[in-house]
C-alpha positions in Angstrom: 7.0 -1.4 -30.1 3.2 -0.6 -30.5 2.6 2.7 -29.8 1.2 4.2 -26.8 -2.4 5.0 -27.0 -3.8 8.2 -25.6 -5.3 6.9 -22.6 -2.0 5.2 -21.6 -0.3 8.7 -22.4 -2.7 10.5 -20.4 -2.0 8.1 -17.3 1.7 8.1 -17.6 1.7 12.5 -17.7 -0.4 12.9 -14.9 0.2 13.0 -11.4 0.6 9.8 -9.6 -2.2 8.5 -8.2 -3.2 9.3 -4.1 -5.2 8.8 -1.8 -3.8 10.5 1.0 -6.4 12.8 2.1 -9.3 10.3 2.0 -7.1 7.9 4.4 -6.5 10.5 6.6 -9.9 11.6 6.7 -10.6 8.1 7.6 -7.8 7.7 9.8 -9.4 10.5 11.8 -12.7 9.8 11.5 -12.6 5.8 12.6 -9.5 5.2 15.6 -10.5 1.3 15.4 -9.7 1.6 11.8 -6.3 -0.5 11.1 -4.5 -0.9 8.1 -1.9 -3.8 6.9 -0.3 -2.1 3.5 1.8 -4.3 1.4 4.5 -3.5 -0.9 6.7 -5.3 -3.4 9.9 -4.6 -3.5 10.5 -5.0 -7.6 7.2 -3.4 -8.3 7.1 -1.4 -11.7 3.3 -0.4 -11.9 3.9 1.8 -8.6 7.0 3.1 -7.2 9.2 2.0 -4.5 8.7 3.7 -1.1 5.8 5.6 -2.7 3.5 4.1 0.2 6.1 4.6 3.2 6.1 8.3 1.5 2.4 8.7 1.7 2.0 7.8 5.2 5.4 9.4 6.4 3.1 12.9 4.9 0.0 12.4 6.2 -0.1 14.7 9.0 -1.4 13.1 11.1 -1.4 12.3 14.9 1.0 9.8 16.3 -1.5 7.4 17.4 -2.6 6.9 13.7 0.7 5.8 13.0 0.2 3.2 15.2 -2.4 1.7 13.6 -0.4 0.9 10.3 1.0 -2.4 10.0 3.5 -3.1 6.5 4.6 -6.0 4.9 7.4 -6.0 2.3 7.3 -8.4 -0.2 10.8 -10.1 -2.7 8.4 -9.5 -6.0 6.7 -6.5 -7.7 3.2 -5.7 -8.2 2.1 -9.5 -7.9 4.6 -10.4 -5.6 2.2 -13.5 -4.5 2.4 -15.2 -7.7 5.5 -16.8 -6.4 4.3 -19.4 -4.2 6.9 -19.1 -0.8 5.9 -15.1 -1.0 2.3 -16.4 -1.1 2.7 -18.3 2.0 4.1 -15.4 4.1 2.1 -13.0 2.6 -1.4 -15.3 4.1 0.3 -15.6 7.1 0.8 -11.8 7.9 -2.4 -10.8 6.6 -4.2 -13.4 8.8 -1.8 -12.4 11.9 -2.8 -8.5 10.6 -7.0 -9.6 10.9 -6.2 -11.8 14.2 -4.5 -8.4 15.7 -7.1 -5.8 14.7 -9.7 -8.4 16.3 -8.1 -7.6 19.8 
């Protein structure tokens, strides 16, 4: 194993990485604003359910919610390096820009 350098150290002690209130603020600021969040379910570089976590805590009103679409992916960080998760994953994010046209 090579060892860990300290910039690689630093990342993995620190707290994980969010975003939470800068969505929300967004969230609240924008009510056309839509999002289409996708999620792998092998990934290693961030954890399962961290995303459905985030939003579940954003404390927000019940319309935002609404404006949240998912997709859930067989893979891990690059789930769309495997060609048939490819596919579906173009075909919900264009069905994702096709809705938020409307």
């Amino acid at each position: 194993n090579r060892p860990i350098t300290s910039a690689r150290a630093t990342a993995r002690s620190g707290p994980p990485a969010s975003h939470v209130e800068a969505l929300r603020a967004a969230m609240a600021r924008n009510p056309f604003l839509k999002i289409f969040v996708v999620c792998g379910y092998y990934d290693m570089a961030t954890p399962f359910f961290g995303a459905e976590y985030d939003f579940m805590h954003l404390g927000w009103e019940p319309t935002c919610q609404q404006r949240v679409s998912w997709g859930h992916y067989e893979g891990g960080h690059m789930m769309y390096i495997r060609v048939p998760v490819l596919r579906q994953l173009k075909k919900d994010v264009a069905a994702f820009i096709r809705g938020a046209m409307k």
